[in-house]
N, C-alpha and C positions, 0 to 999 in steps of 0.2 A: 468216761468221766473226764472233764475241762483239766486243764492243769491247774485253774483258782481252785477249781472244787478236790481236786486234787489233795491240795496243802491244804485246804477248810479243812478236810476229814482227817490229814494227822493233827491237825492240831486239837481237833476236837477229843481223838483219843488223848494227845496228850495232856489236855488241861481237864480230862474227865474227873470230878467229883473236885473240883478245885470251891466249888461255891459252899462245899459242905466243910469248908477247911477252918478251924481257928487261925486266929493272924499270930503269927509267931514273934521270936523273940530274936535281936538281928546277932549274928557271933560278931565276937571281939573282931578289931582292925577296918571296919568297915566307916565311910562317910557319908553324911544323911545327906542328901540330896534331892531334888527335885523328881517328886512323881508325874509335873504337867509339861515334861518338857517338848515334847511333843503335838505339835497341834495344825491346823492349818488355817490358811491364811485365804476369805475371799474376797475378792473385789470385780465387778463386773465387768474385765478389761476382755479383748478376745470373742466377744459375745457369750460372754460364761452365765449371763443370768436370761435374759427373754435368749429364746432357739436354744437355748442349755439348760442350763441345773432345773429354772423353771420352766414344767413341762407345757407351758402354753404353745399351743400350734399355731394359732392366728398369727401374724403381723400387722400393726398399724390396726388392732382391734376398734381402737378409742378415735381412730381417724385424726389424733393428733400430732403427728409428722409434718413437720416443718421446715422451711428454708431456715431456721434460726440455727435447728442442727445437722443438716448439710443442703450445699447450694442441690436444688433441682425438689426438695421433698416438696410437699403438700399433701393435704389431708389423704388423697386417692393417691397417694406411694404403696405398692404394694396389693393394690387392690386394681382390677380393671374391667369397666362393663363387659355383661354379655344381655347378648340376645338372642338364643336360640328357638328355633322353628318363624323366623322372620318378625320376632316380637320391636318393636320401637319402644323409645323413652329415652330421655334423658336425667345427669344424676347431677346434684346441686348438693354443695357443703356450705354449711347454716352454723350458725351458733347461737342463735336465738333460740331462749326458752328451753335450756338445755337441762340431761340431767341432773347435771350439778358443777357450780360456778368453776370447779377444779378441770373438768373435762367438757369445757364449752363445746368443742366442738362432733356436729353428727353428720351425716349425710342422709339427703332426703330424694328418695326416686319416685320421678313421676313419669310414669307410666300409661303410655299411648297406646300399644294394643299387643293383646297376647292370642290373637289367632291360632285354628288349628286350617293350617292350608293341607293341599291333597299330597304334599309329599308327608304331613307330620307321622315323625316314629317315635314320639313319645318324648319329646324334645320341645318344649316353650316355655315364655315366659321372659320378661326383664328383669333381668338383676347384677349382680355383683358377685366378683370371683376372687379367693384369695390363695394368694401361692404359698402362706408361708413362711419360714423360712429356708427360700431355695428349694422348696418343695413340703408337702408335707408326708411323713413316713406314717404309714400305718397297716398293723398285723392284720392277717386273717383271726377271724375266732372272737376279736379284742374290739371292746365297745367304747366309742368317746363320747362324752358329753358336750354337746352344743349349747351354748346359749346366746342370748342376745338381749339389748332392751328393742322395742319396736313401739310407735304411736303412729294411730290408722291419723287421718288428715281430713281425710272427707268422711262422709256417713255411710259409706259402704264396707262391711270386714273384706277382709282378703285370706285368701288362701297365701300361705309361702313353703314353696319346694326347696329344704336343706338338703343338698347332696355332699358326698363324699365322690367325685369319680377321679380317674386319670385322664386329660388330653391324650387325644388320638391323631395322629400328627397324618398329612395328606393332604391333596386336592383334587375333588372340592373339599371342605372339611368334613372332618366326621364326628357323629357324635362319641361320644366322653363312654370311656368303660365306667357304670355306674358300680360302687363298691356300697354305697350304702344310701340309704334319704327316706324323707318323712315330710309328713304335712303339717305348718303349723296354721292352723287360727289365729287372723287379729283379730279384733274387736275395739282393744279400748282405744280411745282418741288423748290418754294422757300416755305417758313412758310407763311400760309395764315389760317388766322381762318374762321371758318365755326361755323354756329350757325341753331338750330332745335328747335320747341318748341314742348314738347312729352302732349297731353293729356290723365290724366289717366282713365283708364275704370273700374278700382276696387281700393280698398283702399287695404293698405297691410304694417304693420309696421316691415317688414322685403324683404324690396325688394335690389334687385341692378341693377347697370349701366353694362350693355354688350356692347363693342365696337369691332364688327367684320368684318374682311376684309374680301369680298367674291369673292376677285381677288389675281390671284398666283402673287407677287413679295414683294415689298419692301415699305415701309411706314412710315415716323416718325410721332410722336404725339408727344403735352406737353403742359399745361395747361390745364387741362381736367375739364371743372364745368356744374354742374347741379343746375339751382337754380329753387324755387318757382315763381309764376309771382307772387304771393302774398305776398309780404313783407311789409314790417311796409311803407307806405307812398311811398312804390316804392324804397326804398333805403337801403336795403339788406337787412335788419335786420329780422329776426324770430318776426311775430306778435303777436302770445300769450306771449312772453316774455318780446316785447315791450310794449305791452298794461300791463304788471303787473307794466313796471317800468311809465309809465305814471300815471297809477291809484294812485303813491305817491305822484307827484304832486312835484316834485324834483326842485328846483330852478335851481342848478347846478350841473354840473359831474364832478368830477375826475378822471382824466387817463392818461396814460394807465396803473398805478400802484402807487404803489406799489413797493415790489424788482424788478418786471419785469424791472424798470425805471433803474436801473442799473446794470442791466446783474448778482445777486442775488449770487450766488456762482462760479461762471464761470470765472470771470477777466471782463478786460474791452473789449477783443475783442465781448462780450457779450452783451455786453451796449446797451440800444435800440436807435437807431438814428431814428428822426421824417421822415427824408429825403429819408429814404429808404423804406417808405409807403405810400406814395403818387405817385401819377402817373395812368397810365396804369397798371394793375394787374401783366399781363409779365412781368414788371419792377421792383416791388418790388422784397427787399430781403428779405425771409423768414430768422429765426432766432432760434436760439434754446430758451426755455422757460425756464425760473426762475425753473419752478414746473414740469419738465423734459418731456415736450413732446414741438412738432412743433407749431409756429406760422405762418402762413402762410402770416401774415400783409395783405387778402384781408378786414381784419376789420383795418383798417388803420389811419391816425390821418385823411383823408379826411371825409371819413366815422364817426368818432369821431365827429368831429364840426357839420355834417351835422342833427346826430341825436341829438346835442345837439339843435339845429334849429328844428328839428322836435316836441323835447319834452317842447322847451319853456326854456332853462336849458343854463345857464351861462358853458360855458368850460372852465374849471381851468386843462391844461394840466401840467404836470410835466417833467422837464428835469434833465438830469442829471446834475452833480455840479464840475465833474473832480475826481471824488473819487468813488473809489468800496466799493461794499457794505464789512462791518465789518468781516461777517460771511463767506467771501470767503475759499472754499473747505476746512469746518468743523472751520471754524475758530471761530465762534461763542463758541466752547469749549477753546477758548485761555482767556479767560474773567478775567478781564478787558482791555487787553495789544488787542486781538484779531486783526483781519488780513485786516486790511483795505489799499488799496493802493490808489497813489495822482499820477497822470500825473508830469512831469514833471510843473512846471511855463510857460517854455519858449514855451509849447503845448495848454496854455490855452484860448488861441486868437480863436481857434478852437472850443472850446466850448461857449465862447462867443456868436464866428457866428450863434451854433445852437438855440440860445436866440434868437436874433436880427432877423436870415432870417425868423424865425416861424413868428414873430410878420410882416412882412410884406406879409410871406405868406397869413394871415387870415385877415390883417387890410390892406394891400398897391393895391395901384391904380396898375392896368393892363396894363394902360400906361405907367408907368415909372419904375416898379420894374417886373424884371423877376421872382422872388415867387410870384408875384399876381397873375401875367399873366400863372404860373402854374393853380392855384385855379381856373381862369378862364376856362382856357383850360379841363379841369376839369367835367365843370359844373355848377361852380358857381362865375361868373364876381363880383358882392355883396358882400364885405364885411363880414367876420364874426362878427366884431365888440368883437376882443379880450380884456377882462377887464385884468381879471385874469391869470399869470405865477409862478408857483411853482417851485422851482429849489431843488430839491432835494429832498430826501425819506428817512425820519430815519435814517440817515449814523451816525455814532459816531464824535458825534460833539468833533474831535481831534483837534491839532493846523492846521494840513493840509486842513481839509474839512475849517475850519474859514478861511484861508488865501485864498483859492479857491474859497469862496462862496464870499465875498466880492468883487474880483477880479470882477467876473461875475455880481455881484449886481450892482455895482457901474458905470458898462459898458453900463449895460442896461437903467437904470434911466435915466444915463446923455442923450442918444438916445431917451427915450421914458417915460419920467415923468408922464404918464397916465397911465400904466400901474401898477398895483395892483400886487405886488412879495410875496408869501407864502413863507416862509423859513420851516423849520424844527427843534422840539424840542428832533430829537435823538428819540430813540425805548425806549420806559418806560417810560412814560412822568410822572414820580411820583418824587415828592420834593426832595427826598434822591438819587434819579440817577444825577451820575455829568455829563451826557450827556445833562439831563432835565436841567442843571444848567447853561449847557454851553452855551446850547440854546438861552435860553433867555439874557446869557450877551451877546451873537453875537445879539440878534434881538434889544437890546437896545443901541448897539454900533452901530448900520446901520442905527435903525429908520424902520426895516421894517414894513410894515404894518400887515401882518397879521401873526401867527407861527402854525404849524403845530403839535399838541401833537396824540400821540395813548398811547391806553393802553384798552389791553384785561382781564377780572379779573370775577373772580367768583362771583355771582349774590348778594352775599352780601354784592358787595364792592359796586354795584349800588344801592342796598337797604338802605346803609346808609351812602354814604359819600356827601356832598354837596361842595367839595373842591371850586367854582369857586364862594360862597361867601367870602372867604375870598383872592380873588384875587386885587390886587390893582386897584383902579377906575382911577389913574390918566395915566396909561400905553396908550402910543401912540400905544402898537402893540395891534391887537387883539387877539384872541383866533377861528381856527380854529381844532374840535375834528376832525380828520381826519377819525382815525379810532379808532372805540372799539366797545364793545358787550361783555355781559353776556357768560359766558362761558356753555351754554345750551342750549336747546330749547324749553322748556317748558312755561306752561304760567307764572309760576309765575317768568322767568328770564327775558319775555317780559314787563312783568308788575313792575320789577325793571329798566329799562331799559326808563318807560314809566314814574315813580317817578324823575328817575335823569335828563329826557327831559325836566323836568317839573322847575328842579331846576334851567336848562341851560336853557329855556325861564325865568325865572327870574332874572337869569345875562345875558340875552340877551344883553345888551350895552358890555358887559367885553368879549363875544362868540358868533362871528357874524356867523360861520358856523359849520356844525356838518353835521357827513356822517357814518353811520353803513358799517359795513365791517367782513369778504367780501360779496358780492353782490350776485352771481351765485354761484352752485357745480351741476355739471350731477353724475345723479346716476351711480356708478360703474367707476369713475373717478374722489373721490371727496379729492382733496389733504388738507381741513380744513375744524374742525367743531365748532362751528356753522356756517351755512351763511342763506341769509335773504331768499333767492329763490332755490327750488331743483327742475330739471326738469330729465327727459329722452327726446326720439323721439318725446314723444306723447303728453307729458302733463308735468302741471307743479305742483307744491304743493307749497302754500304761508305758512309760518312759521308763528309763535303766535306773533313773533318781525313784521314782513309785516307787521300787522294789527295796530298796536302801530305804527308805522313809519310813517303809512298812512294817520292817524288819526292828527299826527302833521304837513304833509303834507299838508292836506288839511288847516290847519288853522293857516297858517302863517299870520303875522301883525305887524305894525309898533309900536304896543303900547301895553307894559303888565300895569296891574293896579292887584296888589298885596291883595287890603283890600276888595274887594267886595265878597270871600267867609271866611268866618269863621267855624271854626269845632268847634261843640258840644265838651265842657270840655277842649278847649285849653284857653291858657293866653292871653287876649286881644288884644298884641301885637304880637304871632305868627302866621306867615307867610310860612305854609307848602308846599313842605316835608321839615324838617328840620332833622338834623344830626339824624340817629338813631329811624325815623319817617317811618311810613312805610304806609303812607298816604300823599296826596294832591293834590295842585292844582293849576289852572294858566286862567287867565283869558285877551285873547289878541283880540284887537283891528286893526281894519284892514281898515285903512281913505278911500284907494284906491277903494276895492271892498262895502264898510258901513257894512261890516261884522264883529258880538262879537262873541268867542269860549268862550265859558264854560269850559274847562277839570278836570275830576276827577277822579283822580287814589288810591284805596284802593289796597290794595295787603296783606293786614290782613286776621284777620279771621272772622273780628267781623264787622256789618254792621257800616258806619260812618253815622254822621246827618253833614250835610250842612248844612250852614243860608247863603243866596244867597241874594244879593242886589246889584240891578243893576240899581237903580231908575236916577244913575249920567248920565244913555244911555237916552234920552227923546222920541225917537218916536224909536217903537221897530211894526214890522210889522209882521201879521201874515201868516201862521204859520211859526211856528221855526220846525228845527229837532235834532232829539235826537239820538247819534248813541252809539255802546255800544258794549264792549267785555266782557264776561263773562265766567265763567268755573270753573274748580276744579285748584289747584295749577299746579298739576302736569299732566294736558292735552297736547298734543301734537300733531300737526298733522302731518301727513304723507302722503307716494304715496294711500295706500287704506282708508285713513280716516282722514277728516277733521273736529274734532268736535268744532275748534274755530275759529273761521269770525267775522267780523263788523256785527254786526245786525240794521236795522233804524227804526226809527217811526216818525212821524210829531207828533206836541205836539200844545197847546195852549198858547203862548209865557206873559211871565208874569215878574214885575221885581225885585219882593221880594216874594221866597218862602223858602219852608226847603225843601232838598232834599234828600230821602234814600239813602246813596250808599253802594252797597251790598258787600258783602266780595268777593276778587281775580275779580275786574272788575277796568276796564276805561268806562270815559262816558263822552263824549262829545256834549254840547248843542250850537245852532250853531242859530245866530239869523240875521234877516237882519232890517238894521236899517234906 
């Protein structure tokens, strides 16, 4: 057994018959606090969504790759003729009479002659070959599905040979280890997709897709995808990546960014619209990427809500607000004046609408609203049950963004008074930024409910700062940390990271959400470091942060109670970590599931003693478990070596002891009650 599946199985005895539980009643001294604090944050930066989360294998499917989002692309990026067994033709990219106005462009092969000469070994045909990303990975045993659109051109059908093989590297060449392939029939002379499902016969993490006509004439193709059948719950998603983000136990998602959310250094022809990802896949408009490569929007906002449904997780989508981001082409060096631009006023009815129709997309009957009846059509008649709408992404809270953001707030409330709006505290959310200043006087001029702060900072600013006790108690907005992280990957930036979560479950009433960021990076494609998951093809590596993230994941609850641990040689009344403390703890109650978390986070050198008293819990049931990270400060793991995981043990559940905790560890005791 793995070491994940390891801890699945204690935990699983541990939280056994928890679902048959009545929600209890919380004991005196305790403070209600936030159960969603917990959540993670995506944006498609890293190549976290096409070659990641979304399991599509093709690249440049849609053939529309372009010099607009990086110099050298065109339609045939990532694709490249073949000819085997001596076949000729050449390939032409068209946009005329296309599938549809969103994805003009196809490529069309015409095809000179597919001979069988005296050396043929079962090898011909003209077509087109695709790598991928960086290759494409695929199991023995395991079936993908192909599909494609295709229109014959002249009056003859055609045969076409999909393969799966490997190049076979040599001279002269050789052919290709075949791992799977089938034959499709054209026929029709309009766009008609054809769909194959290829089983493979060998594993091979460097295979690709062959598309070859084995009839002389003319052919168009567009939309070209090879998926797994095996996806996360059957709805696209890459399952080992989806199973990492479930294992957090993530209340809610944010998406789909980030800069992404407003077109990041590009202008606003850039800006992501919701409306142009939803649909049929032909349908969408791909887009150029914040962090300069293709999004193909087949991971889309349908797809968004759907895994947030699959993972249990509240979707907090984010729109834009009428305003480009600050840093538009290099303008982040114009500081503090830098380059942000506002729509006109008299255009802003428009961004409104992208407010409004989402909120019927995901929440409106099918009956009466045509965005429901998209979602239906879709797939899913049901409701999302949208709480949560963020309008904006760290823009520089100017006089333009305020006048803009209110415009949109104020439209949507009056419409829709149940829904929960994030606003934005600007990039830097630190006291002395007057972006961070501006913030909050726009969130206490609106009454919004909740504000968005980030800030990324080197591991000693999570080691010692405790800012959000001295945050006012009587503020109507909350405190959502959007984004931040230690600026490393080591344990002991985790284990800073894991001190100051500790500090934000004790202003849990003043910081109802918190989201590490970013989320994904693919090796050899990774535009920011740190992030919480690195994968390639094959595999993935969880960071020293995963396990601290996971660990608060797993043990969210409605109730912190402050006084039930004490540390050996502090003053009576402190309540660690405090400023400058590089030790502590938090102890949360959870009425729903009757579940008590323990947490204790040392990040010193020197062992701490606990005095643990829990006597105010009365029926505590056996056994409890104990889970724990451990290591040297400066461990790390990677693609070849993971020396830091959650480790468990079951224990003898008790409710007054002293506890060792050993230097550079967290430990979490976990009791059912």
């Amino acid at each position: 057994m793995n070491r994940r599946a390891t801890l699945a199985a204690l935990l699983m005895v541990a939280t056994m018959g928890l679902s048959a539980q009545k929600p209890m009643t919380a004991p005196a001294g305790g403070k209600a606090i936030s159960d969603e604090l917990i959540g993670i944050f995506f944006e498609d930066i890293s190549s976290s969504a096409d070659g990641g989360l979304y399991a599509e294998l093709v690249q440049n499917g849609s053939f529309e790759y372009s010099p607009v989002e990086r110099d050298g692309w065109g339609p045939g990026t990532f694709w490249r003729m073949i000819r085997p067994g001596h076949s000729t033709g050449w390939l032409e990219p068209r946009m005329d009479n296309s599938i549809h106005p969103n994805n003009p462009t196809y490529m069309r092969l015409h095809v000179e002659r597919t001979k069988e000469y005296h050396d043929y070994r079962g090898w011909r045909g003209f077509g087109i070959q695709n790598d991928g990303f960086d290759g494409i990975s695929v199991r023995d045993g395991k079936t993908y599905n192909f599909s494609a659109f295709f229109r014959n051109i002249d009056d003859k059908g055609k045969q076409i040979r999909i393969a799966l093989v490997e190049p076979q590297m040599g001279w002269p060449p050789k052919d290709p280890k075949l791992l799977a392939d089938t034959i499709i029939n054209i026929n029709s002379k309009s766009w008609q997709k054809y769909e194959a499902a290829l089983s493979v016969k060998e594993y091979s993490p460097k295979a690709v897709l062959q598309i070859l006509v084995l009839d002389k004439g003319e052919i168009d193709v567009d939309m070209v995808s090879l998926m797994p059948q095996d996806t996360y719950k059957g709805h696209g998603m890459r399952t080992d990546l989806a199973e990492a983000l479930a294992e957090l136990q993530p209340k809610f998602m944010r998406f789909p960014g980030g800069c992404v959310v407003h077109g990041g250094g590009d202008g606003f022809w850039d800006t992501y619209r919701w409306k142009n990802t939803i649909g049929p896949k032909e349908q969408r408009k791909g887009l150029k990427n914040t962090w300069g490569y293709h999004q193909s929007m087949g991971l889309g906002f349908y797809e968004y809500f759907q895994f947030c449904e699959d993972l249990g997780m509240e979707p907090v989508p984010i729109l834009p607000a009428g305003v480009s981001c600050q840093g538009a082409n290099g303008g982040w060096n114009m500081w503090p004046t830098q380059a942000q631009d506002a729509c006109p006023m008299e255009e802003m009815d428009e961004w409104v609408d992208e407010a409004l129709d989402l909120i019927e997309w995901a929440n409106g009957d099918p009956a009466t609203s045509k965005w429901a009846k998209m979602r239906a059509d879709a797939g899913h008649p049901a409701p999302f049950n949208l709480k949560y709408l963020g309008l904006g992404n760290e823009e520089k809270i100017s006089p333009e963004f305020c006048e803009r953001f209110k415009y949109i707030y104020e439209r949507v409330m009056k419409a829709h008074p149940e829904i929960v709006i994030v606003g934005t505290a600007g990039p830097g959310s630190h006291a002395n930024n007057p972006d961070f200043q501006n913030g909050w006087k726009l969130a206490e001029e609106t009454g919004m409910p909740i504000i968005d702060e980030h800030y990324y900072e080197p591991r000693d600013y999570f080691l010692n700062k405790r800012q959000y006790d001295n945050y006012p108690r009587d503020r109507k907005t909350k405190v959502y940390l959007g984004e931040y992280a230690a600026k490393d990957k080591k344990l002991i930036d985790a284990l800073a990271e894991g001190l100051y979560l500790l500090h934000v479950e004790r202003n849990g009433d003043v910081v109802s959400m918190t989201s590490y960021a970013p989320l994904f990076a693919k090796k050899d494609a990774t535009n920011w470091n740190p992030d919480l998951i690195y994968f390639d093809n094959q595999r993935t590596y969880l960071t020293c942060s995963y396990y601290i993230q996971q660990m608060f994941g797993q043990s969210a609850g409605q109730y912190y109670y402050g006084d039930c641990v004490k540390f050996e040689g502090d003053a009576p009344d402190a309540c660690q970590p405090m400023e400058n403390v590089h030790y502590g703890q938090s102890v949360v109650l959870n009425v729903k599931t009757r579940e008590l978390f323990v947490k204790l986070c040392n990040a010193s050198d020197e062992t701490k003693t606990a005095h643990i008293d829990l006597s105010r819990f009365k029926t505590m049931k056996k056994p409890a478990l104990r889970s724990y990270i451990i290591g040297q400060p400066d461990d790390e793991n990677n693609y070849e070596a993971q020396p830091i995981f959650t480790k468990g043990e079951t224990f003898k559940a008790e409710k007054k002891f002293d506890f060792q905790l050993k230097p550079y560890s967290m430990v979490m005791l976990r009791y059912k009650l």
